[in-house]
C-alpha positions as CSV (number, residue, x, y, z in Angstrom):
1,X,69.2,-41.2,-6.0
2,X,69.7,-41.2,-9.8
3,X,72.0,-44.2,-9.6
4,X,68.7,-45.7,-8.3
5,X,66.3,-44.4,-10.6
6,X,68.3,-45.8,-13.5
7,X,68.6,-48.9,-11.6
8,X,64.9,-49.4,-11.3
9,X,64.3,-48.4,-14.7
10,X,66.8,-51.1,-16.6
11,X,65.3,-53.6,-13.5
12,X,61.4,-53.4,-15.0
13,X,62.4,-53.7,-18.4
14,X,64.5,-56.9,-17.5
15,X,61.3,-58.0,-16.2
16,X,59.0,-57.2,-18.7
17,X,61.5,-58.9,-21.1
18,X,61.3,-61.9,-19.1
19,X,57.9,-62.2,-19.0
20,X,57.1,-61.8,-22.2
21,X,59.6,-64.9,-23.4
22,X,58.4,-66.8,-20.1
23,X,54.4,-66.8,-21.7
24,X,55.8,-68.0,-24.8
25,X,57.8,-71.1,-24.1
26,X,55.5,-71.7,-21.0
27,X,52.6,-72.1,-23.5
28,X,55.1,-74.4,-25.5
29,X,56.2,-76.6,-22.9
30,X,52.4,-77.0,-22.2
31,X,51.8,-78.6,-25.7
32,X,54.8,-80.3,-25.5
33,X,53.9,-82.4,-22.3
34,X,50.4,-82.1,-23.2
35,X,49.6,-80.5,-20.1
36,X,46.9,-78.0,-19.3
37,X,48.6,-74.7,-19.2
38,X,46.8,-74.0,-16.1
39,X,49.3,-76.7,-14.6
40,X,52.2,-75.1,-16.2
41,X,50.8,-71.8,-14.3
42,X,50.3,-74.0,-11.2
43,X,53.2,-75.9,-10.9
44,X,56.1,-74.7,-12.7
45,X,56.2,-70.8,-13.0
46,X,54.5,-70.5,-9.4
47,X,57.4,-72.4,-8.1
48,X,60.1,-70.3,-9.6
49,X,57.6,-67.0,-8.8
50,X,58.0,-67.7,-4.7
51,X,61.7,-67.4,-5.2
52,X,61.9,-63.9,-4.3
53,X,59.7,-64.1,-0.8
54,X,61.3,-67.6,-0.2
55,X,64.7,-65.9,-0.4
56,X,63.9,-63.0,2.1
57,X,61.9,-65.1,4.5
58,X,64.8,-68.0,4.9
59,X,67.0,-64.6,5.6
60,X,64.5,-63.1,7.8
61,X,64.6,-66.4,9.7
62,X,68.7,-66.4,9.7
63,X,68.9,-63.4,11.1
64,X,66.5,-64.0,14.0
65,X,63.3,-62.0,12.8
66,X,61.3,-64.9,11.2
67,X,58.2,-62.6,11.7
68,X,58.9,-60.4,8.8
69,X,59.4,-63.2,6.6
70,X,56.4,-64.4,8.1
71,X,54.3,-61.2,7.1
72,X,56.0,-60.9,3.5
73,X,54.0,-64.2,2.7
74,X,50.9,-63.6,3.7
75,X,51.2,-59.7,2.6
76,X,52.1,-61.0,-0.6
77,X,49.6,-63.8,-0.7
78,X,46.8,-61.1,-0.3
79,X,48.0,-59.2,-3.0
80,X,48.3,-62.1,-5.1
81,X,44.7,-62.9,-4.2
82,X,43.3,-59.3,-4.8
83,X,45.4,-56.0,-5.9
84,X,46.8,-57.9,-8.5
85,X,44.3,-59.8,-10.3
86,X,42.0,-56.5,-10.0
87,X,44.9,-54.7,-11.3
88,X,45.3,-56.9,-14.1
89,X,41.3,-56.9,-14.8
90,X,40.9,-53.3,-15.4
91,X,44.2,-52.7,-17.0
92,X,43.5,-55.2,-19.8
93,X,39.7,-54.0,-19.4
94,X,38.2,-57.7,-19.6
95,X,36.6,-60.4,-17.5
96,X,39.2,-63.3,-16.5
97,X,37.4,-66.8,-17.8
98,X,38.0,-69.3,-15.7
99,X,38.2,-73.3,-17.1
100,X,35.3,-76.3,-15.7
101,X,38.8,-78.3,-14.6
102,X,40.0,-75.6,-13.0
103,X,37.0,-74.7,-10.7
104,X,37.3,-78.4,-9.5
105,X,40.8,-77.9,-8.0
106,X,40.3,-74.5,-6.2
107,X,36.8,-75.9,-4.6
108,X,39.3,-77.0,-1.3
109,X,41.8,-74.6,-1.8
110,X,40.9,-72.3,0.9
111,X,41.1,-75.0,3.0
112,X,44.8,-75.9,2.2
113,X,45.3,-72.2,3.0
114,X,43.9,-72.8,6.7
115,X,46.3,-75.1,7.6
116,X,49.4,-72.8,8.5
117,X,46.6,-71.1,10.2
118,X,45.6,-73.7,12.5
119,X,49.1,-74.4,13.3
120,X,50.1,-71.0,13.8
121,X,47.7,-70.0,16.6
122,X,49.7,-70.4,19.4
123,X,52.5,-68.0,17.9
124,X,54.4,-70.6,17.2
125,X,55.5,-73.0,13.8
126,X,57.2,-76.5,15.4
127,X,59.2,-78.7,12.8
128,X,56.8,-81.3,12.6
129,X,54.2,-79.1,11.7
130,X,57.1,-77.4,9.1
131,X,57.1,-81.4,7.8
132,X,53.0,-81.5,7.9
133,X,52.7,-78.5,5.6
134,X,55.2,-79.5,3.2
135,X,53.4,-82.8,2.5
136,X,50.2,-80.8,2.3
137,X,51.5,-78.8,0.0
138,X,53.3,-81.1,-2.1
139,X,49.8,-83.3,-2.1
140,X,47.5,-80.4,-3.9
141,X,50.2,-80.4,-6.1
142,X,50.3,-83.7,-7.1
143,X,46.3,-83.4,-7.2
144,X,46.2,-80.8,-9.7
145,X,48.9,-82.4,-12.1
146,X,46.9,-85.8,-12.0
147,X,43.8,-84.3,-13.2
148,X,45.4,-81.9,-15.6
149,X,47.5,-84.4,-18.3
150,X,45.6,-84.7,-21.4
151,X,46.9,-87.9,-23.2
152,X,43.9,-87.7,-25.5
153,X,46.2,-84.6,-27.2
154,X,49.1,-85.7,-29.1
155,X,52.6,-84.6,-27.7
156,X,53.8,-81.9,-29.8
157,X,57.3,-80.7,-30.4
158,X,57.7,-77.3,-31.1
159,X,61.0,-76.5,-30.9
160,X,62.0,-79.7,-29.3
161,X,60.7,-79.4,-25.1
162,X,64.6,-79.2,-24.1
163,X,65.1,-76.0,-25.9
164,X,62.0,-74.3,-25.0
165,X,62.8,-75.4,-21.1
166,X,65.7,-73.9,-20.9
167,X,64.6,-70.4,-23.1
168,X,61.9,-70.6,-20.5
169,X,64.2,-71.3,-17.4
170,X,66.3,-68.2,-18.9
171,X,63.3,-66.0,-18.9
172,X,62.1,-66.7,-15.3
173,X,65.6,-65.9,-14.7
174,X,65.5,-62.3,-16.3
175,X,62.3,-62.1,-14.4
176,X,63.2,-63.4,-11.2
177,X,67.0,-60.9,-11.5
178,X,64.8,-57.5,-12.9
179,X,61.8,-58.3,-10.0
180,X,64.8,-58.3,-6.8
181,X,67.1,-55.2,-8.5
182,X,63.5,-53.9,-8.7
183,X,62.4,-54.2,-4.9
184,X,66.0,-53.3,-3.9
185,X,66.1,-50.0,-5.8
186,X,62.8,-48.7,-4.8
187,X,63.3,-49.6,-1.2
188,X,66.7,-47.1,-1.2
189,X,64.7,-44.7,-3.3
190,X,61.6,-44.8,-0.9
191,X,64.4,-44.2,2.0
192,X,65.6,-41.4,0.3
193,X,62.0,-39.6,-0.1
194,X,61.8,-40.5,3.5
195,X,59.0,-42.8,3.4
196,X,57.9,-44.2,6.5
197,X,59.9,-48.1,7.2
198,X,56.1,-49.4,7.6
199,X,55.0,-48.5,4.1
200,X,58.5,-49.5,2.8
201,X,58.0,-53.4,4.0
202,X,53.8,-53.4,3.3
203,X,53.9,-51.4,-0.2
204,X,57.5,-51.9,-1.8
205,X,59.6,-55.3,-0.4
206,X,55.6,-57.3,-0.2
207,X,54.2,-56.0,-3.5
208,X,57.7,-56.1,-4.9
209,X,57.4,-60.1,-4.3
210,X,54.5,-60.0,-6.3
211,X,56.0,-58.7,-9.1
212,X,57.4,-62.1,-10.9
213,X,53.7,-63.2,-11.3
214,X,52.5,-59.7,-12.2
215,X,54.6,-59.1,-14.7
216,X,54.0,-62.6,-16.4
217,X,49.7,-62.9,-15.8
218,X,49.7,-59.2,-17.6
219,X,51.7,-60.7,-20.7
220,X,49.4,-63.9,-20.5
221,X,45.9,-61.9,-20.3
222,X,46.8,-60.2,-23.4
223,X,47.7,-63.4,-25.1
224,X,44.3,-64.6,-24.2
225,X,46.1,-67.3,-21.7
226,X,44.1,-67.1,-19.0
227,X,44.3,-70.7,-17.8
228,X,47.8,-69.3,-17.0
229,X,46.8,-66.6,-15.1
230,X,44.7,-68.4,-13.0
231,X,47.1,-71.1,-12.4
232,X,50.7,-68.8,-11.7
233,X,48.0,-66.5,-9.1
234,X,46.9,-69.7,-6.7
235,X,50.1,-72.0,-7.7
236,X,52.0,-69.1,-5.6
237,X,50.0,-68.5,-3.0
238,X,49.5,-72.0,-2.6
239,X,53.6,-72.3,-2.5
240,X,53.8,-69.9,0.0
241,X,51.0,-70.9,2.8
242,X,52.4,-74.4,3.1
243,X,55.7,-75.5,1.3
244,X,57.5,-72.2,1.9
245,X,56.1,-71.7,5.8
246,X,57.4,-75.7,6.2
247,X,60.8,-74.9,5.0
248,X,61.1,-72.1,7.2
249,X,59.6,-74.1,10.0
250,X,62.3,-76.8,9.4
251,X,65.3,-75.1,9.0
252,X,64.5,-73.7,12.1
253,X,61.2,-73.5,14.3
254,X,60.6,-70.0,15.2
255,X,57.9,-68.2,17.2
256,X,56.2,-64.8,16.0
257,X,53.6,-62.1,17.2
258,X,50.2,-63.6,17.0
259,X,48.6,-60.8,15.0
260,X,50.5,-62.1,12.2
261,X,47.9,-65.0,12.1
262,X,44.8,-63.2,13.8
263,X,45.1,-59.8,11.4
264,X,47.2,-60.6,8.0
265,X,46.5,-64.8,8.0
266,X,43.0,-63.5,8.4
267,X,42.7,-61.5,5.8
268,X,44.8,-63.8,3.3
269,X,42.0,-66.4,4.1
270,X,38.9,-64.1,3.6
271,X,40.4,-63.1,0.4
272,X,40.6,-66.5,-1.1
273,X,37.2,-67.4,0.2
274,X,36.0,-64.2,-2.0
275,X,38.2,-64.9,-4.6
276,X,37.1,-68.7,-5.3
277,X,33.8,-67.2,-5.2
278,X,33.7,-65.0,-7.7
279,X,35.3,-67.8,-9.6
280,X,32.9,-69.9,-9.1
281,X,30.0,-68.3,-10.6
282,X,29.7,-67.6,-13.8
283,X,32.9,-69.0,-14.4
284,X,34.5,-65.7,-14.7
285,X,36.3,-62.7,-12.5
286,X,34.2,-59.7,-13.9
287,X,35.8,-56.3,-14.0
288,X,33.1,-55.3,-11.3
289,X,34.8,-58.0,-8.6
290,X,37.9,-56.7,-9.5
291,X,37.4,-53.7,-8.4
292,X,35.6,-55.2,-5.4
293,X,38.9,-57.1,-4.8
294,X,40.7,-53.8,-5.3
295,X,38.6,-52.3,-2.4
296,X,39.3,-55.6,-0.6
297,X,43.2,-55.1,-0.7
298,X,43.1,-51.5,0.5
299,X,40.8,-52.3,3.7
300,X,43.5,-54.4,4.3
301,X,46.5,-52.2,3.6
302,X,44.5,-49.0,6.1
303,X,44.2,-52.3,8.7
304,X,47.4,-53.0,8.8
305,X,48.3,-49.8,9.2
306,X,46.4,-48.4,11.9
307,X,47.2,-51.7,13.8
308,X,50.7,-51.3,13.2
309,X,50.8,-47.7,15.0
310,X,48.2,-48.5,17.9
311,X,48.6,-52.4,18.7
312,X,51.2,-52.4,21.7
């Protein structure tokens, strides 16, 4: 159990290290491709943030129990959507300001997210629909980086952009190595207190998937970054509802309990509905939403819960 402790200690401060070098050469590689950095938010750090949950649901799909892969997503989607940007909000004790450009892109986003949805209502994810999602995904993408590329801004070089990709590429790693020792270690620790398996999978390994973007949005808010913020938070969740679900999907079409969709998928799409909204006027997240989004994430935690221990 001490072996464990010390594990998780030395884990966070791996990732709180790479998180702090990850906002700097992010911003960098920003100005260097004179891109917004809500697109280097979007695109680039939300695509190495997914690693973890993409890791564990490819696994969970290997080993024949695609449905808890299934549920890390979504779980983690919502608390990408809610816990942590309320989390973030009152810890750094300020509204998050949210950019005109930005509110253009996340006007459909909710949409994008009711997709897999749609697809997943008969229990079941087929490969062409794996295919489908993929291209969806890959399509908001290329939306968002169309409308985000400032040429107006003249390219700068600080630090030459090969030398600040690959200090940034070395932080995400840090990040990305601290965040799964991280999960790992309070999973065996949470064993050995005898918490209940349930509360292990909802509250350690789907938070715990959370933690790359955490970790990184908290060293960006203080840095005044929010365009960051806001991009890492919906490029991830974005990630996760299509391109990651399509991977799974065809590697190998798999079928799943149907509460997955109706309860958690649910849940993941009220949240963004409530999220963009909040967004979307006044063109900030005020520290009084995200304590309504905390509020939010905890009705959903109880209801996942009580459905786990009464739903035959």
């Amino acid at each position: 159990m001490i072996e464990n402790l010390l594990i998780f200690i030395f884990s966070l401060l791996l990732v709180i290290k790479g998180a702090t070098m990850a906002t700097t050469y992010s911003s960098r590689l920003a100005e260097n491709f004179r891109l917004s950095k809500y697109v280097i938010g979007f695109i680039i750090v939300a695509f190495i943030s997914i690693l973890p949950e993409t890791i564990i649901s490819i696994n969970s799909a290997l080993k024949n129990v695609p449905e808890f892969g299934l549920g890390t997503l979504f779980g983690g989607n919502i608390a990408d959507l809610t816990l942590v940007l309320a989390i973030l909000i009152i810890y750094v004790g300020r509204n998050i300001h949210i950019e005109s450009k930005v509110l253009k892109d996340v006007r459909v986003f909710p949409f994008f997210l009711l997709l897999p949805l749609l697809f997943g209502l008969n229990g079941y994810y087929s490969r062409l629909e794996g295919v489908l999602l993929i291209l969806v995904g890959i399509f908001f993408y290329y939306l968002v980086l169309r409308d985000n590329i400032n040429t107006s801004i003249p390219q700068k070089k600080i630090g030459g952009w090969l030398k600040n990709l690959i200090l940034f590429l070395f932080a995400m790693f840090l990040l990305l190595t601290g965040s799964h020792f991280t999960v790992e270690s309070a999973s065996s620790l949470a064993t050995a207190l005898h918490v209940p398996p349930l509360l292990i999978g909802l509250l350690v390994v789907g938070l715990g998937t959370t933690m790359p973007e955490f970790f990184y949005c908290l060293k960006t808010l203080k840095k005044n970054e929010d365009g960051l913020v806001v991009g890492d938070i919906l490029g991830t969740v974005l990630a996760d509802a299509t391109i990651v679900i399509g991977i799974l999907a065809v590697i190998n079409p798999f079928s799943f309990p149907k509460k997955i969709i109706y309860v958690t998928g649910f849940f993941m799409l009220v949240a963004s509905f409530i999220l963009i909204n909040f967004m979307r006027s006044g063109k900030i997240i005020s520290k009084k939403e995200g304590y309504q989004l905390f509020i939010f994430w905890l009705i959903y935690a109880l209801a996942e819960v009580l459905i786990s221990n009464f739903a035959p």
